[in-house]
C-alpha positions in Angstrom: 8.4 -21.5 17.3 11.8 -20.3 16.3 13.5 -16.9 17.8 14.4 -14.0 15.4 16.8 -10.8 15.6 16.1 -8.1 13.5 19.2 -5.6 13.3 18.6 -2.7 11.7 14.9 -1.8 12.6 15.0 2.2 12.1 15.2 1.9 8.4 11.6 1.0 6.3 12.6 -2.7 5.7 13.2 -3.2 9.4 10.5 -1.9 10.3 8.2 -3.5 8.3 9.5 -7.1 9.2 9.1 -6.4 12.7 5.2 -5.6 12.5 4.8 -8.4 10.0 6.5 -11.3 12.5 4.6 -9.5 15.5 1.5 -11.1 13.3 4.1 -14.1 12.8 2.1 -17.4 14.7 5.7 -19.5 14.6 8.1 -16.6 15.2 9.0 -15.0 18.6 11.1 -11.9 18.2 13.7 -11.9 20.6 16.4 -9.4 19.6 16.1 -5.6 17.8 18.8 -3.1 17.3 20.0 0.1 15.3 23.3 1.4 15.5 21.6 5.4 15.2 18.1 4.2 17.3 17.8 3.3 21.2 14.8 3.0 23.4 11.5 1.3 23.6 10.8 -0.3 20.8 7.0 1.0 21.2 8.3 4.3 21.7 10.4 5.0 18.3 7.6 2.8 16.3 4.3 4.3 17.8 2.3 2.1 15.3 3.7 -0.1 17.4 2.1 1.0 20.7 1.3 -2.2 23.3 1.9 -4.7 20.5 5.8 -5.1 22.0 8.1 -4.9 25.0 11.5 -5.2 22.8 13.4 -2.2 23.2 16.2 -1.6 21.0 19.9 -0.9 21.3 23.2 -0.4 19.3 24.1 -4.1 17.5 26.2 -6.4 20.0 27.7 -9.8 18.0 27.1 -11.7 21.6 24.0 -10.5 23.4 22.5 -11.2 19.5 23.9 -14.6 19.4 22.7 -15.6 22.9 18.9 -14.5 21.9 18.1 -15.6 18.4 18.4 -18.8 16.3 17.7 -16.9 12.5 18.3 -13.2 11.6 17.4 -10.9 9.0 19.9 -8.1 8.7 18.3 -4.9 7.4 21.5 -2.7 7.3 23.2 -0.5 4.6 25.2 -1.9 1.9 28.6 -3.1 3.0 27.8 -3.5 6.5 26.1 -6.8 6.6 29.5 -8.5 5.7 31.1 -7.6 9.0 28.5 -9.7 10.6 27.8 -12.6 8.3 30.8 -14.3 9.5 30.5 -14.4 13.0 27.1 -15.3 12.8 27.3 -18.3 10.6 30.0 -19.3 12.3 27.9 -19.5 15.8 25.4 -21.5 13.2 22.6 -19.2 12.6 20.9 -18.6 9.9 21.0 -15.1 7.9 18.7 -13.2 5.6 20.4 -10.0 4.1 18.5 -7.6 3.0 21.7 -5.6 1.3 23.5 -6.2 -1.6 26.5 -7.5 0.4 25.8 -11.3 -0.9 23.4 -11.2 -3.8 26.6 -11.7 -6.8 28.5 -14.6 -6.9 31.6 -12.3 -8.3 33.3 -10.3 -6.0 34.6 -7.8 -8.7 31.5 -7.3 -9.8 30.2 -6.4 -6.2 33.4 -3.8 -6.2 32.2 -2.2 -9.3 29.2 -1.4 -8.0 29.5 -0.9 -4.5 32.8 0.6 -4.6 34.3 -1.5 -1.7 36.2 -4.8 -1.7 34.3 -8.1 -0.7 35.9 -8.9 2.6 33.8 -12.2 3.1 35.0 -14.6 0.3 33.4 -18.2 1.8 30.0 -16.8 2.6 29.9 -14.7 -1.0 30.3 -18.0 -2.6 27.7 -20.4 -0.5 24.9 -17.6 -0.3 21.5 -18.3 -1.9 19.7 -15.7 -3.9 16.7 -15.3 -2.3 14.1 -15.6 -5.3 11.6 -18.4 -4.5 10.1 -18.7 -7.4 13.2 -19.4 -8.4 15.1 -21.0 -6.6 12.9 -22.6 -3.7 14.6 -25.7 -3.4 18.3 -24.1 -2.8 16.5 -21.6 -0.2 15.0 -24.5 1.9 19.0 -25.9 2.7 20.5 -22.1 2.8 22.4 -20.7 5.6 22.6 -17.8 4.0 19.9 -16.1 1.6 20.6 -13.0 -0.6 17.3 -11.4 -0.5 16.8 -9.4 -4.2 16.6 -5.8 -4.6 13.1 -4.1 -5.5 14.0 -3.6 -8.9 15.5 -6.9 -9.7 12.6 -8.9 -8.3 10.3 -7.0 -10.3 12.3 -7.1 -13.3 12.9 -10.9 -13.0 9.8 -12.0 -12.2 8.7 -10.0 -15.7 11.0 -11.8 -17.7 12.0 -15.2 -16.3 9.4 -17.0 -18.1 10.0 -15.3 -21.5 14.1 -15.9 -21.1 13.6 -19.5 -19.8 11.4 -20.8 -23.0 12.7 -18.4 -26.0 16.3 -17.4 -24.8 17.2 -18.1 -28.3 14.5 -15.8 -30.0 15.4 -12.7 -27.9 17.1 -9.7 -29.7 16.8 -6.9 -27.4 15.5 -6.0 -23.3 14.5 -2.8 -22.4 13.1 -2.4 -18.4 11.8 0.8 -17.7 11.0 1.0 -14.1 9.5 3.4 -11.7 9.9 3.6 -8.1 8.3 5.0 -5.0 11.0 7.1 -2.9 10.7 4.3 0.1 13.0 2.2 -2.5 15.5 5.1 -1.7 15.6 3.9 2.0 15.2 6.3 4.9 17.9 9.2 4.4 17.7 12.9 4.4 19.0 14.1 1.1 18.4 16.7 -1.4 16.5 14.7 -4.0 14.5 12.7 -2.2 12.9 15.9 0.4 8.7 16.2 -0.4 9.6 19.7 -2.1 11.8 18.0 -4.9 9.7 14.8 -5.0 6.5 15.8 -5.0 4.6 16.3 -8.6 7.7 15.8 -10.1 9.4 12.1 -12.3 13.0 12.4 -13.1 15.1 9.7 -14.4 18.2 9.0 -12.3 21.4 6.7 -12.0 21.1 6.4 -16.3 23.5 3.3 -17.2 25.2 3.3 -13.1 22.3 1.8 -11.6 23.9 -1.0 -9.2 20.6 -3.2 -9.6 21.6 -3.7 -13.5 24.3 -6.1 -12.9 22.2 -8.0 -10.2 19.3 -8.1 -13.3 21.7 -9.2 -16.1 23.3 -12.1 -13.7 20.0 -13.5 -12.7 18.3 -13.6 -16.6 22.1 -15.0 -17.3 21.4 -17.9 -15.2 18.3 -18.2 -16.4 19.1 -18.6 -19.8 22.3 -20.5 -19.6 24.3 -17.6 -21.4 24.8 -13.8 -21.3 21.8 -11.7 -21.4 22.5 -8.2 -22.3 19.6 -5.6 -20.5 19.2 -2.0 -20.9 17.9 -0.7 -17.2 16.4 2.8 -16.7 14.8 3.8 -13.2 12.7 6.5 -12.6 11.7 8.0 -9.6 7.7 8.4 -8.5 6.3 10.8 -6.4 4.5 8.1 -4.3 6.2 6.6 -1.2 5.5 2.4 -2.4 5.3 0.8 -5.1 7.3 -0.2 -8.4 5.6 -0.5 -11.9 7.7 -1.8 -14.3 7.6 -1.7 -18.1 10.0 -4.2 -19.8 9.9 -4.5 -24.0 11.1 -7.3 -25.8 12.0 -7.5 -29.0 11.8 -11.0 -30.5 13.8 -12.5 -33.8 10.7 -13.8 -35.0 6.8 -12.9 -34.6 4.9 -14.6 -31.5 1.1 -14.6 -30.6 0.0 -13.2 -27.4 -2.3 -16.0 -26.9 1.5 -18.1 -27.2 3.4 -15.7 -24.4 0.2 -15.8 -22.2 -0.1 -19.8 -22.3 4.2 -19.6 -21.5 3.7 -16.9 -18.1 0.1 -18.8 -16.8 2.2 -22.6 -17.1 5.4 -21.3 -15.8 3.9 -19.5 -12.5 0.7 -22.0 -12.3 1.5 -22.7 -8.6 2.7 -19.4 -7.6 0.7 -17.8 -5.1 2.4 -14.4 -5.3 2.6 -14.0 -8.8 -0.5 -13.5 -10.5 -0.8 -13.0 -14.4 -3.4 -11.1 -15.1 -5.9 -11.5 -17.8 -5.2 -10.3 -21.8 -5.8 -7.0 -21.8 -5.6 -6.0 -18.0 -2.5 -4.2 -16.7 -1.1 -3.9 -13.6 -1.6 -1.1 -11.0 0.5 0.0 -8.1 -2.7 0.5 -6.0 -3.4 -2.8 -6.3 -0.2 -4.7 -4.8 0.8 -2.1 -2.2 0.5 -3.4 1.4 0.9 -7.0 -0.2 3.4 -9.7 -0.9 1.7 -10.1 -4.8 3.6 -9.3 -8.5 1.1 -8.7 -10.5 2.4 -9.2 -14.5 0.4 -8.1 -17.6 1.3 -9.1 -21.4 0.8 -7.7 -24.9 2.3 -8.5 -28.2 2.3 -7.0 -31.1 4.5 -9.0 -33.9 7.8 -9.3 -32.9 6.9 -7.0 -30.0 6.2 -8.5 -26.0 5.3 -5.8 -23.5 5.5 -7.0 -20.0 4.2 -5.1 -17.1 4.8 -5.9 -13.4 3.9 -4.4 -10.4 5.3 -4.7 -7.1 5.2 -3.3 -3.8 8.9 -2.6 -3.3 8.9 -2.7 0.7 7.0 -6.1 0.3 7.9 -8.6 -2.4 10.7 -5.9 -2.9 12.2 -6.2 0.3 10.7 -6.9 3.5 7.7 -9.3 2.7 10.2 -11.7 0.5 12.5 -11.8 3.4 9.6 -13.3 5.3 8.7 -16.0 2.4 12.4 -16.5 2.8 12.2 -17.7 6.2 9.2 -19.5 5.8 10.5 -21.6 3.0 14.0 -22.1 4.9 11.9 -22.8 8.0 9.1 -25.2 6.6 6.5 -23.1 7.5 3.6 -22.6 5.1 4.9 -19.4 2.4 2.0 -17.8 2.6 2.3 -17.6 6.6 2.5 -13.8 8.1 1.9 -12.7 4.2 -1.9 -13.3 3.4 
């Protein structure tokens, strides 16, 4: 049994990681907070009625120390860095849901986030939390980078492809679509029911800050720089991210080829499945669950890949639990299934 902070539970990701580690047999939750949120716990989350007797208060560094041995920070961008520190340096172990500690550059995490790195060391030590990726750096982390909606979608759609024909690859296009949940929970213009609903807009055209977090990941991948052009579009559905990625290839492939690469690549990957010739992927069918589901076609020098996510699960708040239960040694599929 290990004991868990959650700080920032007002926000969907929060949230969500609370009810799943309520479920969680090998996790006690010990410590809540939100800087904007105060009370009983069971009171602001009614879902949440008789389930908990946590009530939550503004973060304190000591009181959060004193309760919990691992924490998963569910805070805005740039705020997670003012806490890192401190709580490595009492020797717990962190899973950050921002983008605080997901590039290894800190100019590149300036560019896009508009701010200056302040937390050098960590930046440099953190793990990007991808385990199909990188499973066996996650189970010795201190700190884990846990991906963005988009990227993990994105990745998981092209990993295999950039892994076994890096060479062969002449162009990436990923055209993704998002419920507004990816947004987080804000009141703004553009994201109110009256301009969301039966409307699909594109939106942050060549400034999207998950481009840069794409192109390093497929980068690493492939042992040299991937270029990737990265549209997002904005659903009128609150989860859910369907992603539709085209690859152009330098020479002609059979789909029976790219099928055989995606199947032997993810063959032991409970969360990705890849889905028979000729069936796509649908939102419906991976909301509420921790699965990416990935469809192929090919067509000459042509792969489509399609990949569907739930973006508050493997997106956000369900890989943050794998996360711990890789770092943790408990089964993966624990709390998730």
């Amino acid at each position: 049994m290990i004991k868990v902070g959650i700080v920032g539970i007002s926000g969907y990701s929060g949230e969500l990681i609370l009810k799943i580690l309520l479920g969680h047999p090998y996790v006690r939750v010990t410590y809540v907070s939100a800087n904007n949120t105060t009370g009983k716990v069971d009171d602001i989350l009614p879902a949440l009625k008789g389930l908990t007797t946590l009530a939550c208060e503004p973060f304190h560094l000591q009181k959060a120390i004193a309760s919990s041995d691992l924490f998963f920070l569910a805070v805005p961008h740039t705020v997670a860095q003012q806490m890192v520190p401190q709580l490595i340096k009492a020797k717990k172990r962190v899973i950050d849901l921002s983008a605080d500690y997901r590039f290894k550059d800190k100019e590149t995490f300036k560019k896009w986030y508009g701010i200056e790195h302040t937390d050098h060391a960590n930046l440099a030590k953190a793990v990007y939390g991808l385990p199909e990726l990188y499973r066996e750096d996650i189970k010795k982390a201190t700190l884990i980078a846990n991906p963005g909606c988009y990227p993990t979608d994105a990745i998981l759609s092209l990993a295999p492809l950039v892994a076994m024909k890096t060479e062969n690859i002449d162009s990436i296009i990923i055209d993704a679509k998002s419920g507004v949940t990816g947004a987080g929970k804000k009141a703004t213009l553009p994201l109110m029911f009256s301009e969301v609903n039966e409307n699909f807009k594109a939106y942050k055209v060549f400034k999207h800050q998950h481009a840069p977090e794409i192109t390093e990941c497929l980068s690493r991948i492939a042992g040299k720089p991937i270029d990737v052009t990265f549209v997002a579009h904005l659903l009128p559905i609150n989860r859910g991210i369907l992603s539709t990625v085209y690859v152009l290839l330098k020479e002609e492939i059979t789909a029976e080829k790219v099928f055989d690469i995606y199947k032997k690549f993810y063959k032991t990957e409970i969360f990705v499945r890849v889905l028979d010739p000729d069936i796509q992927p649908e939102i419906k069918n991976v909301v509420g669950t921790n699965f990416c589901d990935i469809g192929i076609a090919v067509n000459k020098k042509m792969v489509v890949i399609t990949s569907a996510i739930d973006n508050l699960m493997k997106g956000a708040s369900g890989q943050a639990v794998q996360n711990m239960n890789i770092l943790c040694g408990f089964n993966e599929t624990e709390g998730l299934l």
